[in-house]
C-alpha positions as CSV (number, residue, x, y, z in Angstrom):
1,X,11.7,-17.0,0.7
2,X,9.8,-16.9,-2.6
3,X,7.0,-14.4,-4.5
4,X,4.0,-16.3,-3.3
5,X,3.0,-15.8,-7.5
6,X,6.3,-18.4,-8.0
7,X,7.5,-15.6,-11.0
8,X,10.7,-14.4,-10.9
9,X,11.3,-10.8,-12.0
10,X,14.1,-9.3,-13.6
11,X,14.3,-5.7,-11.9
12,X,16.9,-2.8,-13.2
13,X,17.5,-0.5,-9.8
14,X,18.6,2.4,-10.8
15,X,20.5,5.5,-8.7
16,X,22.3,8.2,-8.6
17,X,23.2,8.1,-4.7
18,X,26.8,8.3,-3.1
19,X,24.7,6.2,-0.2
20,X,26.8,7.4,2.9
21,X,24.2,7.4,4.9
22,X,20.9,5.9,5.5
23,X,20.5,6.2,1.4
24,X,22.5,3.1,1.4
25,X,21.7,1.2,3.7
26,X,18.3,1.7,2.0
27,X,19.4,0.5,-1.4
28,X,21.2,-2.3,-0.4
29,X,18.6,-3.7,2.0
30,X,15.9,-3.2,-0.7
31,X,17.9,-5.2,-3.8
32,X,18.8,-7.8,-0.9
33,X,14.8,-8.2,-0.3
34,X,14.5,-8.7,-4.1
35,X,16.7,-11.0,-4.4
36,X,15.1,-13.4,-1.3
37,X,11.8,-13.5,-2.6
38,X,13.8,-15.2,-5.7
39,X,13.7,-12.4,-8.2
40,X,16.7,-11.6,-10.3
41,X,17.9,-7.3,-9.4
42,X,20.7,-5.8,-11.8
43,X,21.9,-2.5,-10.1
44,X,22.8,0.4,-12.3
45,X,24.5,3.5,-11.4
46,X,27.5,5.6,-12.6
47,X,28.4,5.9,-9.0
48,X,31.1,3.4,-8.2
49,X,30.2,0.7,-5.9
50,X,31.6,-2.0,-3.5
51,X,31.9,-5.4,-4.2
52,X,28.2,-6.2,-1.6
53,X,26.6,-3.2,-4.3
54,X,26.8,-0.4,-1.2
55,X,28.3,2.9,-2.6
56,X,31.9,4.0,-1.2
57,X,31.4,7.8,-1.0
58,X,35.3,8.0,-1.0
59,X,35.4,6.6,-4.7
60,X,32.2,8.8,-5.6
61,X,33.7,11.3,-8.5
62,X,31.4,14.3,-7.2
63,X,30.5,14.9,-3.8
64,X,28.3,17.5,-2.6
65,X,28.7,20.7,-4.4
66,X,32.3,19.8,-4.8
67,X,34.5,17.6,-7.5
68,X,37.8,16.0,-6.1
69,X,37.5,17.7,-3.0
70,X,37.8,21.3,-5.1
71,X,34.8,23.3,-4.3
72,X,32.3,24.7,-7.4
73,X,29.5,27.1,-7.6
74,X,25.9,24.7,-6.4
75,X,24.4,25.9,-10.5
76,X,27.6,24.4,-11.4
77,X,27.1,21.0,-9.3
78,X,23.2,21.5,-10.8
79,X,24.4,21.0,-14.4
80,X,26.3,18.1,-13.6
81,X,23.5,16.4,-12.0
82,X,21.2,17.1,-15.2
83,X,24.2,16.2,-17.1
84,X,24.2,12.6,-15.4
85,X,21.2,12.1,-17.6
86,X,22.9,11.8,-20.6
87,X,25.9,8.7,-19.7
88,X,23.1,7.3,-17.7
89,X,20.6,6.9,-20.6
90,X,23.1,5.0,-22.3
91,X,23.9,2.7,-19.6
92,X,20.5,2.3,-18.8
93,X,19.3,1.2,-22.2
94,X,22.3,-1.0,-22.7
95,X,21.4,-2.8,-19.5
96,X,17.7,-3.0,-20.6
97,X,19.0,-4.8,-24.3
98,X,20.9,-6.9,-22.1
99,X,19.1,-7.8,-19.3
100,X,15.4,-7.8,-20.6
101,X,14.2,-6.4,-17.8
102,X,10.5,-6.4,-16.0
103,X,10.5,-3.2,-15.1
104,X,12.7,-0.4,-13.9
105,X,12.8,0.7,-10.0
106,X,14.7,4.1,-9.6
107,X,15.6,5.9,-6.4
108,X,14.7,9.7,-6.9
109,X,17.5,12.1,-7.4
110,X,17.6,15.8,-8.2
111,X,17.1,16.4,-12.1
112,X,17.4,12.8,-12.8
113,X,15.1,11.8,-15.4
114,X,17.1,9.4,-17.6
115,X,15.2,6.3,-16.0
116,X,11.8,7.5,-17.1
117,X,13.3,8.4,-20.3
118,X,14.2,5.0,-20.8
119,X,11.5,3.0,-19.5
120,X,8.9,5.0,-22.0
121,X,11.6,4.6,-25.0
122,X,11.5,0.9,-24.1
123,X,7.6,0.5,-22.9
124,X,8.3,-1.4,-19.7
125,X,6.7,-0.2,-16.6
126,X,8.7,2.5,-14.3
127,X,8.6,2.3,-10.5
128,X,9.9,5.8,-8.9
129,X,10.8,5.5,-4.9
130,X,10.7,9.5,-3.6
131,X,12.0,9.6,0.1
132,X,12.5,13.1,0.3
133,X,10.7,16.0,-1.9
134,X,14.4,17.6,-3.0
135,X,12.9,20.4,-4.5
136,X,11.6,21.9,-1.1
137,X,14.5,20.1,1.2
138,X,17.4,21.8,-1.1
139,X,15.7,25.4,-0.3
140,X,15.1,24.7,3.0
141,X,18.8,22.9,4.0
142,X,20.9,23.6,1.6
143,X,20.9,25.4,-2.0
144,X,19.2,25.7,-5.5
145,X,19.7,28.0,-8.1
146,X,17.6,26.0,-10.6
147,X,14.3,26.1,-8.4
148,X,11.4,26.0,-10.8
149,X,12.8,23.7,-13.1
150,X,14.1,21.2,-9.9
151,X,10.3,21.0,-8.9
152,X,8.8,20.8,-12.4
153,X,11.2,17.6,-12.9
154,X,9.9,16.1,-9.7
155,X,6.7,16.7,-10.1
156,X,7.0,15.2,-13.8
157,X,8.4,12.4,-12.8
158,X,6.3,11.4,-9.8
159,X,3.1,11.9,-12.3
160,X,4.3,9.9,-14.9
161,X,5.7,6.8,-13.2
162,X,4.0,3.6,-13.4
163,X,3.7,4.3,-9.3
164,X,5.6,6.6,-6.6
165,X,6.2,5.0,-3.9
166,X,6.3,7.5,-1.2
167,X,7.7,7.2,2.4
168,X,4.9,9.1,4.6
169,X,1.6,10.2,4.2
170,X,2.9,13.2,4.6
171,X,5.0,13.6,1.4
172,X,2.1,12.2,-0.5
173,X,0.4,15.2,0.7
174,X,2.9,17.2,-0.5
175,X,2.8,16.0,-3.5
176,X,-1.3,15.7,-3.9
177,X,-1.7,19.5,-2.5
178,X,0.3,20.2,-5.9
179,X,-1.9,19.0,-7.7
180,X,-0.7,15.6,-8.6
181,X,-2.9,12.8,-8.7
182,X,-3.6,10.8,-5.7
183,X,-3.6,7.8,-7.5
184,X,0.1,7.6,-8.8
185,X,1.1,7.3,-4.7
186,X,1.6,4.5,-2.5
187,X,2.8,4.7,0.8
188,X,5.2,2.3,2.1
189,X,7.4,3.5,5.3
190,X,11.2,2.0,5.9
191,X,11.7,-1.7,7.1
192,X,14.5,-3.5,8.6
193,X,16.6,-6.6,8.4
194,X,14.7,-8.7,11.2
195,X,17.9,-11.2,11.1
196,X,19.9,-8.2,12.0
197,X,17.8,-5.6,14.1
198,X,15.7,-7.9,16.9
199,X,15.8,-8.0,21.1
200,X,18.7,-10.5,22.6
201,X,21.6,-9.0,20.6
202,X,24.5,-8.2,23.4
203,X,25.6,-4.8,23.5
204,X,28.4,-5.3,26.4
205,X,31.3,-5.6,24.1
206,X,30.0,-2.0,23.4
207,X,29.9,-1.0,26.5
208,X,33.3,-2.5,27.7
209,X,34.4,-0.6,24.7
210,X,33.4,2.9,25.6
211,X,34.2,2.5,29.4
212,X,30.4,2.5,29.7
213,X,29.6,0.0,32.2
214,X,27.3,1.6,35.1
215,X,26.2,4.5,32.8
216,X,22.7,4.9,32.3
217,X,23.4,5.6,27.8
218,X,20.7,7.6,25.9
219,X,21.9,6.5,22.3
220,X,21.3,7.6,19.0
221,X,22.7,6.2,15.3
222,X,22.7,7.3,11.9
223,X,25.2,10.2,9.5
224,X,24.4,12.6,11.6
225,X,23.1,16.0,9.9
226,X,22.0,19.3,11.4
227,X,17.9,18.7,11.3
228,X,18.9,15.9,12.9
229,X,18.4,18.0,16.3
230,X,21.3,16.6,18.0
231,X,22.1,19.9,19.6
232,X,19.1,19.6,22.0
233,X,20.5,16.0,23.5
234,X,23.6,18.2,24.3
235,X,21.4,20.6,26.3
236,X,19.2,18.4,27.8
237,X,22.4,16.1,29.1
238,X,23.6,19.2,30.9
239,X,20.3,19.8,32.6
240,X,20.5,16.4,33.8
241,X,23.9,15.6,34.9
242,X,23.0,16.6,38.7
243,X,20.0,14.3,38.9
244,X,21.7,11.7,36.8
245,X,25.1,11.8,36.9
246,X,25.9,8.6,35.3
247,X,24.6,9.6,32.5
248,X,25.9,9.5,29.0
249,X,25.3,10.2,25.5
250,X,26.7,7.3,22.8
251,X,26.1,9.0,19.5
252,X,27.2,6.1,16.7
253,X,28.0,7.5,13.2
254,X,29.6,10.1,11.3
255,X,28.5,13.2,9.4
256,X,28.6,16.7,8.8
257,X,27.2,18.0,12.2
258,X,30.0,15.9,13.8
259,X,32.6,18.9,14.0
260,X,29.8,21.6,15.7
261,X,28.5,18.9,17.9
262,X,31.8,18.7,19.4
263,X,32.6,21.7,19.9
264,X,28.9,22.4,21.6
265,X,29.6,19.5,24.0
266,X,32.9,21.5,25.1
267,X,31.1,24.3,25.1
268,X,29.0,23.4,27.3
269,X,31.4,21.6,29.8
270,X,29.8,17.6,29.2
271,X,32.2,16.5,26.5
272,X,33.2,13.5,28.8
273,X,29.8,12.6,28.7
274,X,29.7,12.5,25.4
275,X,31.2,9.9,22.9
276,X,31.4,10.1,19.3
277,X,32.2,6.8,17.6
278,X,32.9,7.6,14.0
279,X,31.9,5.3,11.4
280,X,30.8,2.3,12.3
281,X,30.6,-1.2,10.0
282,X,26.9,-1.6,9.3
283,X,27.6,-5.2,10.8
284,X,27.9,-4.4,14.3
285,X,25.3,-0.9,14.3
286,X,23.0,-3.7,16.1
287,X,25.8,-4.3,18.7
288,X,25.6,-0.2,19.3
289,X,21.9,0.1,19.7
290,X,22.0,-2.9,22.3
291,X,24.0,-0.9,24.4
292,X,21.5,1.7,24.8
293,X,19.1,2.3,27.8
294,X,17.0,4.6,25.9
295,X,17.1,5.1,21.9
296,X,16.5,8.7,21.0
297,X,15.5,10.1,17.5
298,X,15.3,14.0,18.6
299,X,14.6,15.2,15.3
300,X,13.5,14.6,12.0
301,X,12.7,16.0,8.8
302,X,8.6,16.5,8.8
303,X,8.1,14.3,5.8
304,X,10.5,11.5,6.3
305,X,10.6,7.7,7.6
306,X,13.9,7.4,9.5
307,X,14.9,4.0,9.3
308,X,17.3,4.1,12.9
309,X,13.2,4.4,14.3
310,X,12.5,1.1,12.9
311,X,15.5,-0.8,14.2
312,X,14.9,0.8,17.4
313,X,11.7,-0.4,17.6
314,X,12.9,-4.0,16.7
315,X,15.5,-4.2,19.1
316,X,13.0,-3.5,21.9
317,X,14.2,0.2,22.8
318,X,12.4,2.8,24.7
319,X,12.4,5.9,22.3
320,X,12.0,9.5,22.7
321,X,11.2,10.8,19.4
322,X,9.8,14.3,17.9
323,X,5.6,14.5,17.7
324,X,5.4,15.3,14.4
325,X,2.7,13.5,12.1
326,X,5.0,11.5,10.2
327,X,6.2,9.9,13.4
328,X,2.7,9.3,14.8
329,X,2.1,7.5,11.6
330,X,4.3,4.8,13.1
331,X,4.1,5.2,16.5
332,X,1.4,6.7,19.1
333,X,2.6,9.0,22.3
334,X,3.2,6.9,25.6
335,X,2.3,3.3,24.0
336,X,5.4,2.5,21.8
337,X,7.7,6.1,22.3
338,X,7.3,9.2,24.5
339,X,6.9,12.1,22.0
340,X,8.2,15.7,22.6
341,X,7.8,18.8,21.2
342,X,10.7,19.4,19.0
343,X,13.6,21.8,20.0
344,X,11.3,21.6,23.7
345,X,14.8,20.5,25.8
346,X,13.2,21.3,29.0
347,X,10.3,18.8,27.9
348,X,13.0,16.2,26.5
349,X,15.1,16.4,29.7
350,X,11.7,15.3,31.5
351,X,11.0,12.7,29.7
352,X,14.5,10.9,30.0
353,X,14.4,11.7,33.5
354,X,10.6,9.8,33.4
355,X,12.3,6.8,31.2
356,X,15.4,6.9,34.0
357,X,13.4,6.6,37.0
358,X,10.4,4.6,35.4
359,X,11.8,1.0,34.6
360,X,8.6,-0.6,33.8
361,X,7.3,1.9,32.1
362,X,10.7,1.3,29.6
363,X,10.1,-2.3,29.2
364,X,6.3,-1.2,28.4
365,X,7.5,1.0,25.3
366,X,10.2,-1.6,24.4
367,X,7.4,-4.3,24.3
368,X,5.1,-2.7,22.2
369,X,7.5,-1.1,19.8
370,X,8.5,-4.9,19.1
371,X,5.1,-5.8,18.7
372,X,4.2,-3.3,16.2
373,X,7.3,-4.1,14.1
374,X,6.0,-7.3,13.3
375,X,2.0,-6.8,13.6
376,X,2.6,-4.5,10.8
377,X,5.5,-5.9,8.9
378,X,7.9,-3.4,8.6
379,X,10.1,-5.6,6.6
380,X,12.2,-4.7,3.9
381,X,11.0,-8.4,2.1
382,X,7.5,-7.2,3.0
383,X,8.4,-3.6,1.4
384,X,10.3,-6.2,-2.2
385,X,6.6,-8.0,-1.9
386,X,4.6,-4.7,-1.9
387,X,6.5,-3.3,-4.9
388,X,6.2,-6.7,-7.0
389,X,2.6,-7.0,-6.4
390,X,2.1,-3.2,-8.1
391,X,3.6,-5.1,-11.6
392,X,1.8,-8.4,-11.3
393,X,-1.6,-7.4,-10.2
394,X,-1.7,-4.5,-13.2
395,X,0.3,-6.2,-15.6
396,X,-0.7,-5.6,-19.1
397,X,-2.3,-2.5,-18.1
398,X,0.9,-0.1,-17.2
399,X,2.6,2.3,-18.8
């Protein structure tokens, strides 16, 4: 698949992402889109890669607030990343001397501003993709020492760039209610692979696999973090297990709620309905969502566009998912997923218990969640197209 406009673009993706989760899968899926409409992506990053350009987050020289695995004060991790700026400004222009590119796309990181740097030093337009505000989510989830500076950096760079292209309405209003202008944003929500992530895929190896033939398997996917709301599957499985008691609870991926999650399931006496795959190659995640009965996304951050929703969707999968506004932007309540009130387990217990006795109504959502995939083109080519029509249709005019 070609640009329709039969140009090829050179495009310099630069990031600053250890990608062990869905950052990656974002980042490679993107540059793949690219790269089938027929234009020419040179990935940048002082984060060493694999060979098929995904990051290995064991090769990644700092991780978290930590170097080497040795721990180190978070305004200490702060000054790296700012420091990052300086290496990558090099790289970067070298690249742009070499490569000639048409303009640079860069995936937002905290206190990275060496991409803009470059792009006004060489006058070539600047394309900034935000899929979180990390100014507010490091408060709120984690740390940040350097708080007014993190935010005037963001906000900087999300006014200055050619475009931001923003995930949800949501963080656009975010962003707006800041005072930025509403014009810099364009919203364009996560895609999926429609080779990978469609209805007919055969999840029985799966459920051979896990000993889960004749269990009715709520499922979820992803690296699995606490806002994640994982805790209130746990809860709701051990309302359920005398009404259902064939249930269980495949939860594929890895993460850092892993080690509490386990412990709550012993906790609360349902661990052997409960199984924890690990890491799984991002080859067979399609294999692991076919073997669910009902796909479940209990939780998510209120400004985000979680991209397991999307491959739900496209692999025809009932969902129970949070009712918050950035989910309704994709979805509407009892048409393509049943929405619940987060943390609500009594109300998400009800709701599997609807989807487990209800089989119609499960084909229903699974129907129309396919449908709306492709009425609306949640594509990650679609997504390539969207961004290369922002430089064609204004060239000569940005920056």
């Amino acid at each position: 698949m070609r640009d329709s406009r039969g140009r090829k673009l050179t495009i310099l993706y630069h990031h600053r992402t250890r990608a062990e989760d869905a950052q990656g899968v974002h980042i490679a899926s993107l540059c793949k889109a690219f790269q089938n409409l027929g234009h020419k992506v040179h990935l940048v990053s002082l984060v060493r890669q694999t060979k098929n350009g995904r990051v290995n987050p064991q090769k990644a020289r700092v991780q978290g607030n930590s170097i080497a695995s040795f721990q180190i004060p978070h305004w200490i991790y702060e000054l790296l990343a700012i420091g990052y700026n300086f290496p990558a400004m090099f790289k970067l222009g070298w690249a742009v001397m070499k490569e000639n590119p048409d303009f640079i796309y860069e995936r937002y990181s905290l206190f990275n501003f060496s991409g803009r740097i470059i792009a006004g030093l060489f006058r070539i337009p600047f394309i900034l993709e935000v899929n979180s505000p990390l100014s507010l989510e490091m408060q709120a989830y984690e740390r940040l020492f350097f708080k007014n500076w993190a935010q005037r950096v963001e906000d900087w760079l999300c006014k200055s760039a050619t475009k931001t292209i923003v995930v949800s309405s949501v963080m656009k209003d975010i962003f707006t209610h800041r005072g930025l202008p509403e014009d810099r944003f364009i919203v364009v929500p996560n895609g999926i692979d429609g080779r990978m992530f469609r209805p007919g895929v055969d999840g029985k190896e799966v459920r051979h696999q896990y000993g889960l033939n004749n269990k009715f398997v709520l499922g979820f996917v992803g690296w699995v973090r606490p806002w994640h709301g994982i805790e209130f599957v746990l809860q709701a499985i051990a309302q359920l297990l005398q009404e259902i008691p064939h249930l269980h609870f495949l939860l594929v991926g890895d993460g850092p709620a892993i080690p509490s999650l386990k412990k709550a399931a012993k906790r609360l006496k349902i661990d052997e309905y409960v199984t924890f795959t690990g890491p799984v190659p991002r080859e067979k995640v399609p294999d692991h969502i076919a073997a669910f009965d009902i796909a479940l996304q209990p939780d998510v951050t209120e400004y985000a566009s979680p991209i397991k929703l999307f491959e739900y969707l496209a692999m025809a999968k009932p969902i129970i998912a949070p009712d918050k506004n950035n989910i309704r932007e994709i979805v509407e309540n009892g048409k393509q997923a049943l929405l619940y009130t987060p943390g609500d387990v009594q109300q998400m217990s009800e709701l599997i218990s609807l989807l487990y006795r209800d089989e119609l109504l499960r084909k229903s959502l699974a129907e129309a969640g396919l449908r709306l995939i492709h009425e609306r083109g949640y594509f990650w080519e679609n997504n390539a197209q969207k961004v290369i029509d922002i430089i064609l249709e204004n060239e000569g005019n940005l920056n």
